[in-house]
C-alpha positions in Angstrom: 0.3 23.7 27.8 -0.3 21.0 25.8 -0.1 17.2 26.9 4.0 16.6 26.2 3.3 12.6 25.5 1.8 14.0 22.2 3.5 17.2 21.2 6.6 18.1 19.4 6.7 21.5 20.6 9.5 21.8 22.9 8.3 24.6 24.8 5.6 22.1 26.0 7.9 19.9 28.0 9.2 21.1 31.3 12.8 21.0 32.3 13.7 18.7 34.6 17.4 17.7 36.0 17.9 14.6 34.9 20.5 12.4 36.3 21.5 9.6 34.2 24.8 8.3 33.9 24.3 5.7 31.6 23.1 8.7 29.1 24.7 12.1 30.0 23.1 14.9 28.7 25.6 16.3 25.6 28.3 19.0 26.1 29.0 21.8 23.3 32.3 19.4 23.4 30.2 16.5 22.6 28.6 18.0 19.8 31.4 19.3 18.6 33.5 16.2 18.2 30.2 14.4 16.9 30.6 12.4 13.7 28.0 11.8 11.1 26.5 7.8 11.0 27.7 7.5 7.7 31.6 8.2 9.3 31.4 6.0 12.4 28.9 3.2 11.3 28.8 2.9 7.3 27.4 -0.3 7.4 24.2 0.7 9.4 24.1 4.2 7.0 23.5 2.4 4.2 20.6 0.2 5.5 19.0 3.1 7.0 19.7 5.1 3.1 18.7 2.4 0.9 15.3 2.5 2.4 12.3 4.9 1.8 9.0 5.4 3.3 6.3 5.2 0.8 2.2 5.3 0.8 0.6 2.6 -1.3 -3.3 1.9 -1.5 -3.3 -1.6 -1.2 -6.5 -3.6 -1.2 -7.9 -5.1 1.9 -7.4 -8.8 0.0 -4.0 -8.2 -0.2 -3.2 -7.1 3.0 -5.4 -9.7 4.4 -3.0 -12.6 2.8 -0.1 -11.2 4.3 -1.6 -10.5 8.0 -2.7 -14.0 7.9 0.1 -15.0 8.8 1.0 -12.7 11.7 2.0 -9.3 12.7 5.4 -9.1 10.5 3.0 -8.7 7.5 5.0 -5.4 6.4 8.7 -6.3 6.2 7.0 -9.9 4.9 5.5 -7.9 1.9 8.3 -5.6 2.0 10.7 -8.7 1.2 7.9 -9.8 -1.4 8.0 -7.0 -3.6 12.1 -6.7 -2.7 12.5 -10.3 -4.7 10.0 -9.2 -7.5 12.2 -6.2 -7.6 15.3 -8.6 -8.1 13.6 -10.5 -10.9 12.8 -7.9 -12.5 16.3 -6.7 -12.8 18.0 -9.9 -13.5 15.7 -10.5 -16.3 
């Protein structure tokens, strides 16, 4: 058996009852009267849609600048390149 903390396999995770009342384990009932996110919270849906995961090869200089100024470098350049984007558009 693998080490569960890093596998996705469920057959490497033992069951266990679990007894949480704050965070019942789901019913068939509960699945089946389940909504989609972009039905129950639209506003959070499109966030979540309008955002993409992408690999760039960025030089060290240019992350550099960013982490200088702390550990939000990413949504900082993320915002960067966000207001270029707008420029770009509006011109």
């Amino acid at each position: 058996m693998a080490d569960p903390k890093f596998s996705l396999d469920p057959d490497d995770y033992e069951d266990v009852d679990i007894d949480d009342p704050d965070n019942p384990e789901w019913t068939e009932e509960d699945f089946a009267e389940a909504r989609p996110l972009k039905e129950v919270l639209p506003e959070l849906y499109e966030q979540v849609a309008a955002q993409q995961d992408v690999s760039l090869k960025l030089t060290r200089r240019t992350i550099a600048a960013f982490a200088l100024e702390g550990d939000d470098w990413r949504e900082r350049m993320a915002e960067a390149l966000e207001r270029i984007a707008r420029d770009k558009s509006a011109a």
